[in-house]
C-alpha positions in Angstrom: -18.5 -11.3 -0.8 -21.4 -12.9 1.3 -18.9 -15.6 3.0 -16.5 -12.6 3.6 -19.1 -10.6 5.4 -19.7 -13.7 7.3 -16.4 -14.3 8.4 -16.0 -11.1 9.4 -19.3 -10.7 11.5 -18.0 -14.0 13.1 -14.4 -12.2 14.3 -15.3 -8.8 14.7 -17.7 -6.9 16.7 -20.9 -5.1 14.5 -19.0 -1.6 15.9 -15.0 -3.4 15.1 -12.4 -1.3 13.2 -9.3 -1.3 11.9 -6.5 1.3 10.6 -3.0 1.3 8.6 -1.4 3.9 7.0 -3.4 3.2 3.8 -6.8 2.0 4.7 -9.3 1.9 7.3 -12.7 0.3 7.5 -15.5 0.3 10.6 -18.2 -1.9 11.6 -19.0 -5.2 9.5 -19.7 -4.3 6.2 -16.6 -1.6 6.3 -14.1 -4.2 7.3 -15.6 -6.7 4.8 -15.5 -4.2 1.9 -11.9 -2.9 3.1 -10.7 -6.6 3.0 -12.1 -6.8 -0.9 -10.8 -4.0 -1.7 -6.6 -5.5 -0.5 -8.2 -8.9 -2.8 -8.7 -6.5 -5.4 -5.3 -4.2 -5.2 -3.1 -7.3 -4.8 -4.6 -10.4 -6.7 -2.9 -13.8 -6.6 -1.2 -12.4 -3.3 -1.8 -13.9 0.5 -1.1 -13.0 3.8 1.0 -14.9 5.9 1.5 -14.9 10.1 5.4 -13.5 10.5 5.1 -14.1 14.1 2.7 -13.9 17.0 0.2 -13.8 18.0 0.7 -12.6 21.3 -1.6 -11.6 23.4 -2.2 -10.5 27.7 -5.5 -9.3 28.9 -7.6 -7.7 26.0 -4.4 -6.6 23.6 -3.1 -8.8 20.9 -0.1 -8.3 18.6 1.3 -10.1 15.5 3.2 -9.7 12.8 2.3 -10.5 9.0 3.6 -10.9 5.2 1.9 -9.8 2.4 3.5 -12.2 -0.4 2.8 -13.0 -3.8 4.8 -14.9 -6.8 8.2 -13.0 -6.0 8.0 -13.3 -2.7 6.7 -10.6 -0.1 5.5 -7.0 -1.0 5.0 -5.8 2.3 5.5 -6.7 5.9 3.8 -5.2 9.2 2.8 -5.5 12.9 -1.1 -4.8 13.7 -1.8 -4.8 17.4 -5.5 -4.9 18.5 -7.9 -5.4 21.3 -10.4 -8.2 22.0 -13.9 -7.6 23.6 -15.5 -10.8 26.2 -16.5 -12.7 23.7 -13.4 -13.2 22.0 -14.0 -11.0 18.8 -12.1 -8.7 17.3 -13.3 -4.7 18.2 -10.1 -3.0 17.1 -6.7 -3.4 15.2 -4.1 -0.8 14.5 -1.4 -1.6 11.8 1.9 -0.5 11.3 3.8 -1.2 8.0 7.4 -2.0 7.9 8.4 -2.6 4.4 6.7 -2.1 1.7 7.9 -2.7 -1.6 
């Protein structure tokens, strides 16, 4: 939990968040708790990059794979926005397939 946190004060801004159809979380701790929560709901699984990322001025875009032993239980496209210093202060998913 305290390495997550880190990691996520590292990417995100303290004021960050980020939305799907399912779950949302805001600021460090929200994200971080969010993020343990996805562990929790879908152990043994990982996310993998799809495609991207692309990015032009502040927006970024990218698509993702949830998978686990039987191959990938969901599949999505999160677009976001970057402040100056290069962190993460928003991201916006969309799923596609979710199974």
């Amino acid at each position: 939990d305290a390495r997550r946190r880190e990691l996520v004060a590292r990417t995100w801004t303290e004021d960050g968040t980020y939305v799907d159809p399912l779950m949302s979380g805001a600021g460090t701790d929200g994200i971080a708790a969010m993020i343990g929560a996805a562990r929790e709901q879908f152990p043994g699984h990982r996310f993998e990059l799809a495609s991207g990322p692309d990015a032009h001025n502040d927006v970024v875009r990218f698509a993702w794979r949830l998978v686990g032993s039987g191959g990938a239980v969901a599949t999505g496209t999160d677009f976001g926005r970057v402040a100056d210093d290069g962190r993460l202060t928003e991201i916006v998913g969309f799923l596609e397939n979710l199974t």
